[in-house]
C-alpha positions in Angstrom: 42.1 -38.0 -29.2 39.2 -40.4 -29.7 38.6 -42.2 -32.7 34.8 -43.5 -33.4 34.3 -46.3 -36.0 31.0 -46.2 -37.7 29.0 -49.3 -38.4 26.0 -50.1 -40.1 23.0 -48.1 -38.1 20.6 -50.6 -36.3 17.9 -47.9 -36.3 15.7 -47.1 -38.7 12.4 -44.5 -39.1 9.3 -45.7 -38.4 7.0 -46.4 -40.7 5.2 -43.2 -40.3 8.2 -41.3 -41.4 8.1 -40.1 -45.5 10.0 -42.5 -48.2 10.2 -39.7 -50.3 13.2 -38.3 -52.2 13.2 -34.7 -53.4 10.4 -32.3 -53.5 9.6 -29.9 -56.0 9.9 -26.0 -55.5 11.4 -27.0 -51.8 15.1 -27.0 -52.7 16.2 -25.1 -49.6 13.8 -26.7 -46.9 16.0 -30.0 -45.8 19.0 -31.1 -46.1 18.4 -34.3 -48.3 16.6 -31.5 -50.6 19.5 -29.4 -50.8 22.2 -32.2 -51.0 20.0 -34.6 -53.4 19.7 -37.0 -51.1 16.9 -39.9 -50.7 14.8 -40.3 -47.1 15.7 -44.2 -47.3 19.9 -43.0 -47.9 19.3 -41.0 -44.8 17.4 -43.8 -42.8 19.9 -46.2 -43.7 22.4 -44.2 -43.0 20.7 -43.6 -39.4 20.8 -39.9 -40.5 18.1 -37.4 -38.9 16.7 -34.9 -42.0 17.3 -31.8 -40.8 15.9 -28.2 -42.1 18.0 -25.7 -43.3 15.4 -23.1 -42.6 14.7 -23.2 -39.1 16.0 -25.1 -35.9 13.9 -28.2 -35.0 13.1 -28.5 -31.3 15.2 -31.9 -30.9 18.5 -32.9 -28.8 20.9 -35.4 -27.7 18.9 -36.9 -25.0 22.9 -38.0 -23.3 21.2 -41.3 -21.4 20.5 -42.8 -25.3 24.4 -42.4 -25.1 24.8 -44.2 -22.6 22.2 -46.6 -23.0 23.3 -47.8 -26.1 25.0 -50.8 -26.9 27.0 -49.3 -29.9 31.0 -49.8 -29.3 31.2 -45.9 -30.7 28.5 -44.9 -28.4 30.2 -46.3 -25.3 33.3 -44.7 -26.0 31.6 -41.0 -26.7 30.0 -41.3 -23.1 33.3 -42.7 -21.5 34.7 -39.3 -23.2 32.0 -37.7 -22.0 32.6 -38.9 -18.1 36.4 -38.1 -18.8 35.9 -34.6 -19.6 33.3 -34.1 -16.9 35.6 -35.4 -14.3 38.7 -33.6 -15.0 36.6 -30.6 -14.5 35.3 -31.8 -11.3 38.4 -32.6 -10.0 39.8 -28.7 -10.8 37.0 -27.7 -9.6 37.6 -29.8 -5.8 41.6 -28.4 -6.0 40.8 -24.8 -6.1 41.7 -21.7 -7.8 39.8 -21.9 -10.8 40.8 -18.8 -12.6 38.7 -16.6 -14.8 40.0 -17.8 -18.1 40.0 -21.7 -16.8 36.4 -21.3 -16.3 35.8 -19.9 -20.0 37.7 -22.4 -21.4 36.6 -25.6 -19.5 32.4 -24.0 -19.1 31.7 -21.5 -21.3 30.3 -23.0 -24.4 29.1 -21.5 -27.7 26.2 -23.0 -29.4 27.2 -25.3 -32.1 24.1 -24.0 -34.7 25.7 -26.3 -37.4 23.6 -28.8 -36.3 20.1 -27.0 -37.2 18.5 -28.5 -33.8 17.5 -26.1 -31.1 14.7 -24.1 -30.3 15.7 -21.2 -32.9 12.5 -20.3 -35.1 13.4 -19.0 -38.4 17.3 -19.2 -38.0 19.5 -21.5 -35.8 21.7 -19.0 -33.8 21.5 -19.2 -29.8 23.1 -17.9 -26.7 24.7 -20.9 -26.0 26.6 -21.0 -21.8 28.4 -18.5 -20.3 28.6 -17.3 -17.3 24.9 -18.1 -15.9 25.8 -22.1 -16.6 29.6 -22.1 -15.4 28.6 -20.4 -11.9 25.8 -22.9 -11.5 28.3 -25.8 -12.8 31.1 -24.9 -10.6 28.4 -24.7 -7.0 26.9 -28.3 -8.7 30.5 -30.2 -9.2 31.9 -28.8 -5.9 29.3 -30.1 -4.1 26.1 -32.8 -5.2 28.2 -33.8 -8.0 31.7 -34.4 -6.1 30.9 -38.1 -6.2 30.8 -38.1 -9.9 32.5 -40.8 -11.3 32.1 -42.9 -7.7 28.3 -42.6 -7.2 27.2 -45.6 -5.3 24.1 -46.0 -6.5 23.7 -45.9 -10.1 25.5 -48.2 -12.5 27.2 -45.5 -14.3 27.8 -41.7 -14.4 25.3 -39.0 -15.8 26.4 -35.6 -16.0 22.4 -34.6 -16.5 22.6 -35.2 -12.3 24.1 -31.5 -12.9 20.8 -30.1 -14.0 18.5 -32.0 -11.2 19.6 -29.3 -8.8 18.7 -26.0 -11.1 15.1 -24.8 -12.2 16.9 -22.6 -14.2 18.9 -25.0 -16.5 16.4 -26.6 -19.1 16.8 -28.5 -22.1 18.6 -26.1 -23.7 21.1 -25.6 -21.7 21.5 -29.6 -21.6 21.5 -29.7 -25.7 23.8 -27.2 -25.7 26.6 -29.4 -23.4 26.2 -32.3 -24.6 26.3 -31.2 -28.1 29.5 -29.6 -27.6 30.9 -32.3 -25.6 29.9 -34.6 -28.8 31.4 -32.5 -31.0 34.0 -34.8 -32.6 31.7 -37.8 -32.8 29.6 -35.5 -34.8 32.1 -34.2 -36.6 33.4 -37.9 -37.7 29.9 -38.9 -38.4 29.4 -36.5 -40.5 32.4 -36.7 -42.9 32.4 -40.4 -42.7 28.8 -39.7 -44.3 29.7 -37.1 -46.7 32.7 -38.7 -48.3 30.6 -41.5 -49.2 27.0 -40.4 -50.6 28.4 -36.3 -51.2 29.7 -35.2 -54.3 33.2 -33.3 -53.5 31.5 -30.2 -55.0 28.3 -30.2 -52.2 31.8 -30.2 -49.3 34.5 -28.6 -48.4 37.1 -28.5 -45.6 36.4 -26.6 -43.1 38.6 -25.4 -39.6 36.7 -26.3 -36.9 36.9 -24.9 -34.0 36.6 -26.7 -30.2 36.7 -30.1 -31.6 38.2 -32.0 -28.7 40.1 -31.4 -25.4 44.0 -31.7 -25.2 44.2 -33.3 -21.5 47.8 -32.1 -21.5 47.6 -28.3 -22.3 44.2 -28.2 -20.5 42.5 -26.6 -23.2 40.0 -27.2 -26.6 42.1 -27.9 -29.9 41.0 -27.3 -33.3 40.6 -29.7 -36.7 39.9 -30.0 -39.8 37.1 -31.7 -41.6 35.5 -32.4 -44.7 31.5 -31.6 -44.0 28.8 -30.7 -46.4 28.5 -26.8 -47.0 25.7 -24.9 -47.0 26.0 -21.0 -47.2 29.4 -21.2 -46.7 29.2 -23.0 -43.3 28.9 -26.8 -42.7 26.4 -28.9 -41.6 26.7 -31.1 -39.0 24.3 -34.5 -39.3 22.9 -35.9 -35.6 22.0 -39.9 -35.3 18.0 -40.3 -35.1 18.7 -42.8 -32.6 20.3 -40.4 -30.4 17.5 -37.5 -30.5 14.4 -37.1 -28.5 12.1 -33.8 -28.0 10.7 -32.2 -25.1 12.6 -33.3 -22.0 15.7 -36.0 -21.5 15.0 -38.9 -20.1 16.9 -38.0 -16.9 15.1 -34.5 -16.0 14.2 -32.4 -13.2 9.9 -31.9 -13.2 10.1 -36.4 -13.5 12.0 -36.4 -10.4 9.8 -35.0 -8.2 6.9 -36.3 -10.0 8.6 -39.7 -8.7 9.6 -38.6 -5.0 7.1 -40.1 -2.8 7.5 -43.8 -5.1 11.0 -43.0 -4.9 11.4 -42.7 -1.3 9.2 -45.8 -0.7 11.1 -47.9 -3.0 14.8 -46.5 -1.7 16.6 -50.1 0.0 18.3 -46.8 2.0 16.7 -47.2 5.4 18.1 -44.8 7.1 17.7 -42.1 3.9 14.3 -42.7 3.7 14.1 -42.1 7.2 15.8 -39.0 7.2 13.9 -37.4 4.3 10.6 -38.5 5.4 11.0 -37.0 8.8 12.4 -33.6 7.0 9.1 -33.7 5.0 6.9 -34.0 8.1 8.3 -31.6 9.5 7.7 -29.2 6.4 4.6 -30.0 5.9 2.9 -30.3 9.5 -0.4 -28.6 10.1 -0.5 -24.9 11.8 -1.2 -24.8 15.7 -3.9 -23.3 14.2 -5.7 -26.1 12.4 -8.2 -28.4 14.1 -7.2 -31.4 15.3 -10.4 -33.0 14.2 -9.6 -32.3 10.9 -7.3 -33.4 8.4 -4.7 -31.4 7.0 -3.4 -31.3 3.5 -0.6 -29.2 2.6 -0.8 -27.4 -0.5 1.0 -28.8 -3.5 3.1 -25.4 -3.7 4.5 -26.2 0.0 4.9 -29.6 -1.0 6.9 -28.9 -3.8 9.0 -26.1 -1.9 9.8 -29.3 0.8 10.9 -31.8 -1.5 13.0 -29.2 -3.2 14.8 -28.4 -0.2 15.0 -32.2 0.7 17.1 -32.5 -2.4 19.3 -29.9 -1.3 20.1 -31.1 2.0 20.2 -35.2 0.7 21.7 -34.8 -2.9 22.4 -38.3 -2.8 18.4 -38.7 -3.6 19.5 -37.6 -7.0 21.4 -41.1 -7.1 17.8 -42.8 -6.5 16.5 -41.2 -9.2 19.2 -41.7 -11.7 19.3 -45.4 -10.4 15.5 -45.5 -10.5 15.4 -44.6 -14.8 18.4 -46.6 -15.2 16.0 -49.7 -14.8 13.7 -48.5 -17.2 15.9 -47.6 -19.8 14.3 -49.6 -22.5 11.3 -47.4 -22.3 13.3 -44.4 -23.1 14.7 -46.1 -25.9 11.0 -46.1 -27.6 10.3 -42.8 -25.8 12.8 -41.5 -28.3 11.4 -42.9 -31.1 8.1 -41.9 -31.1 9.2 -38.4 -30.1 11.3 -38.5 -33.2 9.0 -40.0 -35.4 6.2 -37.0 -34.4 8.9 -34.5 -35.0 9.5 -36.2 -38.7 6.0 -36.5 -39.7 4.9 -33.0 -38.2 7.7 -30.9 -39.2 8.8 -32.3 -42.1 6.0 -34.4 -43.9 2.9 -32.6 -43.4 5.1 -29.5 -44.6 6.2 -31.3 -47.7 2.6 -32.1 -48.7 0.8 -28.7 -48.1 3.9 -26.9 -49.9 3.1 -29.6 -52.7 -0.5 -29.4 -53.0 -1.7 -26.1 -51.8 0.4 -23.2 -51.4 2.6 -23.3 -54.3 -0.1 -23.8 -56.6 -1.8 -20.8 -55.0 1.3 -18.7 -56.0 2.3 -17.8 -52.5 6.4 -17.9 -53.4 5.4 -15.8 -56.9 4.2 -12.7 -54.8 6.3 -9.7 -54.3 8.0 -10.2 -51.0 7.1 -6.8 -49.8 3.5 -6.8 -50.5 2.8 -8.0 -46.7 -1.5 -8.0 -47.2 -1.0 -9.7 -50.0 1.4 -12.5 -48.4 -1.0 -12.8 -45.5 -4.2 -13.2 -47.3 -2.8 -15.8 -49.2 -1.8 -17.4 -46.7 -4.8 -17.3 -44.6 -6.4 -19.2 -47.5 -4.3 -21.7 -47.7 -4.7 -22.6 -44.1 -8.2 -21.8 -44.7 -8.2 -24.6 -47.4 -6.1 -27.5 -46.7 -5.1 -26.5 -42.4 -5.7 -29.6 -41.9 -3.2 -31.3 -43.6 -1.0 -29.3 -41.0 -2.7 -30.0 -37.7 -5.4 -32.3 -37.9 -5.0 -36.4 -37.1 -7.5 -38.9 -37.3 -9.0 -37.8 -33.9 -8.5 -34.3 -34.6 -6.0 -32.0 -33.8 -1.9 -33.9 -33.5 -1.4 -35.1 -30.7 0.0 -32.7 -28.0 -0.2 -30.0 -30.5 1.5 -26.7 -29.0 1.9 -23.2 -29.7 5.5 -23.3 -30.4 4.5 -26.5 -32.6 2.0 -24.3 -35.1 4.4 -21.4 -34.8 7.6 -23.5 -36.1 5.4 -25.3 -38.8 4.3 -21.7 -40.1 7.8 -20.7 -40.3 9.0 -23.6 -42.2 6.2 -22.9 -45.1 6.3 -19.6 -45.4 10.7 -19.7 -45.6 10.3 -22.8 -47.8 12.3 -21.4 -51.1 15.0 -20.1 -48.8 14.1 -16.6 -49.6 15.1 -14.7 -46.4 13.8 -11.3 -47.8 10.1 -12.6 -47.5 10.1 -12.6 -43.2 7.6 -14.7 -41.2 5.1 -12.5 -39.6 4.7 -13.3 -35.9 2.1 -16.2 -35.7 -0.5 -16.7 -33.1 -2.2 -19.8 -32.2 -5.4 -19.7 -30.2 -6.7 -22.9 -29.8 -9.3 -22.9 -26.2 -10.7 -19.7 -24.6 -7.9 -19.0 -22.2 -5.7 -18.2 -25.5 -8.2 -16.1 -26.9 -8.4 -13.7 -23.9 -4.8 -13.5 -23.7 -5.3 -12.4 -27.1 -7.7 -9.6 -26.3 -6.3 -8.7 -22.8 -3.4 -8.0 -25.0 -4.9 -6.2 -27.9 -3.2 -3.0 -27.2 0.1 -4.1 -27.5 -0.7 -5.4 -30.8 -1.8 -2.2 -32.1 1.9 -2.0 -33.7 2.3 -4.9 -35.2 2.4 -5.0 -39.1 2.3 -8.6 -40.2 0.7 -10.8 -37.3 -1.1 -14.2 -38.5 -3.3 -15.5 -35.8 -4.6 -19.5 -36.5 -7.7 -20.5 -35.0 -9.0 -24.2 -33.9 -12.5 -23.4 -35.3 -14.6 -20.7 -36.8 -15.6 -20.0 -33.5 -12.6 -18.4 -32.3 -12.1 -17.1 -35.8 -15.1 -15.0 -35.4 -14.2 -14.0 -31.8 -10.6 -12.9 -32.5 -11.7 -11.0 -35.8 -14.5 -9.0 -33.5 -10.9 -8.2 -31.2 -9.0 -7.1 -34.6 -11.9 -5.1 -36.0 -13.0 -3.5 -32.7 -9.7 -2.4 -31.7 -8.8 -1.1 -34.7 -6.0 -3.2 -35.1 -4.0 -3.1 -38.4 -2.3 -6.1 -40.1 -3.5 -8.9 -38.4 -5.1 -11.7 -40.5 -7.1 -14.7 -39.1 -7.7 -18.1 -40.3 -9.4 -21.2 -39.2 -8.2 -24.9 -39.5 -11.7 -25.9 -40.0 -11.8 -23.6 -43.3 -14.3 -20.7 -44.2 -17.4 -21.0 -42.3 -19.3 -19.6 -45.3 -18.6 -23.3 -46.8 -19.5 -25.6 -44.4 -21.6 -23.8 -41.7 -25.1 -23.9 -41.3 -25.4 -21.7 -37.7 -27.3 -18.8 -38.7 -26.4 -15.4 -38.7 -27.9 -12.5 -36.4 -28.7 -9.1 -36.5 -28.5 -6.8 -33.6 -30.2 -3.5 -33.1 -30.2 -1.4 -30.0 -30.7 2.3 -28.7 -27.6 4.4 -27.6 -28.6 3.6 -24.0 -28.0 -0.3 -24.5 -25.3 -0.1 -26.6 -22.9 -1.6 -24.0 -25.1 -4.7 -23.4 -25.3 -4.8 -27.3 -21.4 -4.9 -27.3 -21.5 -7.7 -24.5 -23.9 -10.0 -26.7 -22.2 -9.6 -30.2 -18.9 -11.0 -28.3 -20.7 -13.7 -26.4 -22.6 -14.9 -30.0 -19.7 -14.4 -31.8 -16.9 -16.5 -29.6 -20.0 -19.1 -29.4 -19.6 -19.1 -33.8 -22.1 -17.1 -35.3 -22.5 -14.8 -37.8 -22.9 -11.3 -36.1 -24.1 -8.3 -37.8 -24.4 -5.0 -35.2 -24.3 -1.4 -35.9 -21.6 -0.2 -34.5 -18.9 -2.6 -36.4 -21.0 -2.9 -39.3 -22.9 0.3 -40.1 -20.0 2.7 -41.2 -20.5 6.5 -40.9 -21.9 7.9 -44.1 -23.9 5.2 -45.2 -27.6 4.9 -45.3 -28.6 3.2 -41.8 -32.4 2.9 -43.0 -31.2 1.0 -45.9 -28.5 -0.6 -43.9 -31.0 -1.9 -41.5 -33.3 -3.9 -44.4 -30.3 -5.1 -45.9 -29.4 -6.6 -42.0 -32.6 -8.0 -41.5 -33.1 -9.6 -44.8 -29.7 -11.1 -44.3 -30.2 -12.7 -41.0 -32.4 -15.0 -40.4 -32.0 -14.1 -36.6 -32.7 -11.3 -35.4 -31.4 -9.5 -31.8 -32.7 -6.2 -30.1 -31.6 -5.1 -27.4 -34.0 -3.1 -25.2 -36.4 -3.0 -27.6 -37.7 -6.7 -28.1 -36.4 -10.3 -27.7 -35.7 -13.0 -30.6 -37.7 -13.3 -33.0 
């Protein structure tokens, strides 16, 4: 059994990071809102603020573990080796059976920790069979050095997921988080026994907490952890987290191959590899010798792939290779984590704060889906930009998945799980928008769809998509707030014969994608409705006026 003794943090949030304590109206959002508890507590505490709404797209990033200089964060990746080892070294003897396997490889998600790329919920698949297959080829063969490589200074189990494209970050949060399971465990009651009140915890049975070495199998224990819907919490070190990718990852490596090979003190290696690549990558009998050839990046990639295959021990390099710059994923870390803070958590706080719960959002009938959406849509329509926008304009690096999870977290923000997110769009360049519209059709069904624009630009295109398509309960907004306010593009008419009625269609998209105002019969003049007087109300209206096959601008 390990023990981990818990010192005073030597991380604390950046400066960018809130140094608030409890919000208003968002008493489920996070956990220092639900437990009371101040953002300086947690930061001194070197305690990551979690939401209890959704899972935040954050992990263990496993080289901060074994980076560190921490005493209690050396041990956890000694454990860590340990574990990895013994399953190694089964692995090397043979006759693995079934049940082995599911006990030493198949992992269940540990959700308790409300980090994972869960939107609106934290359950996941966490590794079965998939993983275990893919771990038992890996440790059997480039990993059979583990524990002895002769490169590196010490072990990484991320080596493991070098070899796969299929095993990604989640895959990796979901091991290491399980293999971390009792350091998380002790952190988290050594936490709550001192800042909790006994009423906020209880003990809980945990099960999986740490491996018996002797039996061969995971043990369970009990713990006194912070409760929340009758299940615990588990609380994460910020200094431990990043986003995106670990430091140690697959796409980096091969990003680094050609530096790698040339800075490898391997001679004979780098010898090896580079003829394997020439090889690969020679020109066709066909090509002219005059002329000089350039292998595709596709083929270039497929060779160094299957370089890695055949020479694992280039793995080695690479680990070796971000060894030596481990500093820089130290404050890699920590500006991912200080985004993550200040995107999903303090930009949240202040639009719940100052714009949608004074516009009554959490007051209307959670069945009353229009209703909900319109609001909404004004909101963002409003004040978007205390969401999304920076100084230079949108957040840096700003992602689908980003707007999506940000969405989520204000619309669930009172906890009530009766009032369901809608599924939210984000179109944000013209490759998005005709994803959009190539997939119209299938969005004929949906009932509750919010789509979120950059600009009014796209606002208009995608509402010309909705309208002419006939699709039902969709709802756009725009960042950049009602164009009606702050727009001085004019607006346009169109008029046209039945004969040009398809070029008419063509222009109305064009003008409106490019932001204006677009007025044309066939969306605007409804059946029953006096076209002669529909026509002078058009023309008065727009200053700009289009027809098609009949005369040009005038």
């Amino acid at each position: 059994m390990a023990v981990y003794l818990f010192g005073p943090p030597e991380v604390t949030l950046s400066p960018q990071m809130p140094r608030q304590g409890t919000f208003p109206g968002t008493d489920f959002m996070y956990f220092s809102d639900v437990f009371d508890i101040s953002n300086d507590l947690l930061a001194s505490e070197n305690v990551f603020d979690i939401s209890l709404v959704s899972d935040l797209p954050l992990f263990i990033d496993p080289f901060l573990v074994f980076d560190s200089d921490k005493p209690e964060y050396q041990r956890l990746h000694m454990d860590v080796v340990r574990y990895v080892s013994f399953v190694r070294n089964k692995i090397i003897e043979g006759n693995v059976t079934d049940a082995q396997e599911k006990e030493w490889l198949h992992f269940k998600e540990i959700s308790n920790n409300w980090l994972g790329y869960s939107v609106g919920g934290n359950a996941g698949r966490g590794l079965g069979p998939t993983f275990a297959s893919g771990a038992l080829i890996g440790l059997r063969g480039p990993l059979k050095d583990f524990g002895k490589e002769k490169y590196s200074k010490g072990s990484h189990f991320e080596r493991l997921f070098l070899f796969s494209k299929g095993a990604g970050k989640d895959a990796l949060s979901d091991f290491i988080t399980n293999l971390c399971h009792e350091f998380l465990l002790n952190f988290t009651q050594v936490f709550a026994r001192k800042h909790l009140a006994p009423e906020q915890c209880r003990e809980f049975n945990v099960r999986r907490v740490s491996f018996d070495y002797d039996k061969e199998r995971w043990v369970h224990r009990k713990f006194f952890l912070p409760a929340f819907n009758s299940e615990y919490v588990l609380l994460t070190p910020i200094d431990l987290l990043t986003q995106s990718v670990p430091w140690i990852n697959r796409p980096d490596l091969f990003d680094r191959f050609g530096g790698m090979l040339d800075a490898m003190s391997d001679i004979q290696l780098r010898q090896s590899v580079n003829d394997f690549l020439d090889q690969r990558l020679a020109p066709p009998p066909s090509h002219p010798r005059e002329k000089v050839f350039r292998p595709a990046k596709k083929d270039v990639q497929a060779a160094q792939e299957r370089a890695l295959e055949i020479y694992p021990e280039l793995a080695n390099w690479y680990v070796a290779l971000k060894e030596a710059t481990g500093e820089e994923a130290v404050n890699q870390s920590r500006n991912r984590v200080a985004r993550a803070d200040e995107l999903y958590r303090s930009r949240v706080v202040e639009f719940l704060s100052s714009t949608l719960r004074p516009m009554g959002f959490f007051e209307i009938d959670v069945n009353d889906r229009q209703t909900l959406l319109k609001t909404f849509a004004n909101a963002i329509e409003r004040h978007g930009s205390e969401l999304f926008v920076g100084e230079d304009g949108l957040v840096g690096d700003l992602s689908a998945d980003d707007v999506q999870l940000i969405c989520t977290l204000v619309w669930c923000a009172d906890g009530n799980r009766q009032r369901r997110p809608p599924q939210f769009r984000f179109v944000s360049d013209s490759r998005a928008a005709s994803h959009f519209e190539s997939g119209s059709q299938s969005n004929r069904d949906k009932t509750g769809m919010f789509v979120i624009t950059t600009d009014r630009a796209k606002k208009s295109r995608i509402e010309f998509i909705v309208q002419n398509d006939n699709l039902e309960g969709i709802v756009v907004a725009s960042i950049t707030g009602h164009g009606k306010e702050n727009s001085t593009v004019e607006s346009i008419f169109i008029s046209y014969t039945k004969a040009d009625e398809l070029w008419a269609r063509w222009i109305g998209r064009v003008l409106l994608s490019a932001g204006y105002s677009v007025t044309v019969q066939f969306k605007d003049f409804l059946p029953g409705t006096n076209f002669v007087e529909q026509m002078d109300q058009a023309i008065k209206n727009g200053p700009s006026g289009f027809f098609v096959g009949e005369a040009l601008i005038r």
